[in-house]
C-alpha positions as CSV (number, residue, x, y, z in Angstrom):
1,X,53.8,56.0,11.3
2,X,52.3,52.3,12.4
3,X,51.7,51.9,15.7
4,X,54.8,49.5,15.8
5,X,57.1,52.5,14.6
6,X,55.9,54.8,17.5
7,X,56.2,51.5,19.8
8,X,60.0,51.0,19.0
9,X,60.5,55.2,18.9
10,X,59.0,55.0,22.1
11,X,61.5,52.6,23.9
12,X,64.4,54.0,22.3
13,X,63.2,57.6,23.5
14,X,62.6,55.7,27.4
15,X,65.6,54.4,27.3
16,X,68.0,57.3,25.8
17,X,66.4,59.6,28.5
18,X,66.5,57.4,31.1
19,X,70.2,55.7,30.7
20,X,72.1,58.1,28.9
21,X,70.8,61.3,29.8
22,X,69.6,60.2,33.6
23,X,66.8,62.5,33.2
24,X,64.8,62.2,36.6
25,X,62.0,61.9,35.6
26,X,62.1,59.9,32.7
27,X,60.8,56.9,34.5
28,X,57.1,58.4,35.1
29,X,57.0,60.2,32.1
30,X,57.7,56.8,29.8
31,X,56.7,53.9,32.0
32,X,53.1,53.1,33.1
33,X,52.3,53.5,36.8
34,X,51.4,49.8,36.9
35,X,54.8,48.7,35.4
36,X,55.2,45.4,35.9
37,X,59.0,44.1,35.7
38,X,59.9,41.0,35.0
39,X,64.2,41.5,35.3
40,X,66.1,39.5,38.2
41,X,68.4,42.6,38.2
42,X,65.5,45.4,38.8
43,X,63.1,45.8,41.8
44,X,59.5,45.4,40.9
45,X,57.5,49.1,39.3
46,X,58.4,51.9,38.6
47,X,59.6,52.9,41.9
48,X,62.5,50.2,41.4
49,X,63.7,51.4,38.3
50,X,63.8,54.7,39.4
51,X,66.4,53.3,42.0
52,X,67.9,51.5,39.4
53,X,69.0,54.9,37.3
54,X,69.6,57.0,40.8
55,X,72.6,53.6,41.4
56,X,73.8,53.4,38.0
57,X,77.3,54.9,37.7
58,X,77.2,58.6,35.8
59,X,79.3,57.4,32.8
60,X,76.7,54.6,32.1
61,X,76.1,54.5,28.5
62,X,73.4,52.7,26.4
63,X,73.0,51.8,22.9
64,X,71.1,49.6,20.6
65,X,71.7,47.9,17.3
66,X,68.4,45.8,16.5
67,X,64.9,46.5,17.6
68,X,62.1,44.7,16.5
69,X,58.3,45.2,17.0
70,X,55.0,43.4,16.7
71,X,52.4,44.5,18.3
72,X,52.6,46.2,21.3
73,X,55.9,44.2,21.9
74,X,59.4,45.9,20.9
75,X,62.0,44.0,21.5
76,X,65.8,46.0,21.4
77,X,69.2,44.7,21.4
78,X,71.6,46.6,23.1
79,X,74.4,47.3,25.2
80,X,75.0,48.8,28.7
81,X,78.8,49.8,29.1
82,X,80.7,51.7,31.7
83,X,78.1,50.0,34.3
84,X,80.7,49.7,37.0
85,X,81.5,46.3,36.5
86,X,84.5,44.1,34.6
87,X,82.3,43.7,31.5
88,X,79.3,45.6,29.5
89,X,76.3,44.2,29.1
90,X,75.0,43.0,26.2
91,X,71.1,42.5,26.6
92,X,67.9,41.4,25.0
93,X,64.8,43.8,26.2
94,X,61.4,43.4,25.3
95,X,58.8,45.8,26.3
96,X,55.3,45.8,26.3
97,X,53.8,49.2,25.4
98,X,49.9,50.1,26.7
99,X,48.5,52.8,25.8
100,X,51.8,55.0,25.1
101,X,53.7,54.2,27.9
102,X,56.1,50.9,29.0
103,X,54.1,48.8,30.5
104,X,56.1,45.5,30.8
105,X,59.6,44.7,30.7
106,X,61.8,41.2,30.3
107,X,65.5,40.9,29.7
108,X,68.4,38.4,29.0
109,X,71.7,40.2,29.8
110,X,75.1,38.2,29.2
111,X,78.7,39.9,29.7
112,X,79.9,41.0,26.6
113,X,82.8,39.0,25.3
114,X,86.2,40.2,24.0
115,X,87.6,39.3,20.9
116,X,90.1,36.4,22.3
117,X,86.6,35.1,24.2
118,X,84.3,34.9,21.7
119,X,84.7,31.2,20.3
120,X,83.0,32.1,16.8
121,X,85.4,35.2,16.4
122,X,82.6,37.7,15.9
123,X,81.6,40.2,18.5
124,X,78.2,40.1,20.1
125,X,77.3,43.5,19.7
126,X,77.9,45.5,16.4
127,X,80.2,44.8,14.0
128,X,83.6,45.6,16.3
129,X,84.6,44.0,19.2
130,X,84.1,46.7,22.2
131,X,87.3,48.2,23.7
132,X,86.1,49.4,26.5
């Protein structure tokens, strides 16, 4: 395995165990003490995303359709549904992995549109417009 493989294993694994499976302690088992987050939406370390997953509703689900890595950079497209509000999110994460763990995080998130919003026809996530 490159060390980009295990990179974008390792956020998908973070993420499935933190979002989907709420797994308490996901958050210091995957991300680095010294996590440094970069989100408008999330409280700085790891502290704040711990938060983060304690508030998120308990039929929160994420998925991804495209990661990409280079580096210690993976970057994931995915979506956030059933997160308590009108719309899923569709979002754009890129992590930074040091030495095994998440180390950095960015995101763009945008409200997922439904088929009679999206003005090029084709969903934004996936190859089927959501209907949740």
């Amino acid at each position: 395995m490159t060390d980009e493989q295990k990179n974008k294993a390792l956020v998908l694994e973070a993420f499935d165990a933190a979002f989907n499976k709420r797994d308490d302690n996901a958050y210091q088992r995957y991300w680095s003490p010294a996590y440094i987050q970069h989100s408008a939406h999330i409280p700085p370390g790891r502290e704040g995303l711990r938060n983060l997953i304690v508030q998120c509703p308990p039929d929160l689900k994420y998925e991804h359709s495209l990661i990409m890595a280079e580096g210690d950079f993976v970057m994931v497209h995915g979506r956030f549904s059933n997160n308590g509000l009108p719309k899923a999110w569709v979002t754009l994460d890129i992590v930074r992995v040091e030495n095994g763990l998440l180390a950095e995080h960015w995101d763009v998130i945008q409200d997922e549109a439904n088929e009679t919003e999206s003005k090029s026809g084709l969903p934004m996530f996936g190859n089927e417009f959501s209907r949740v």
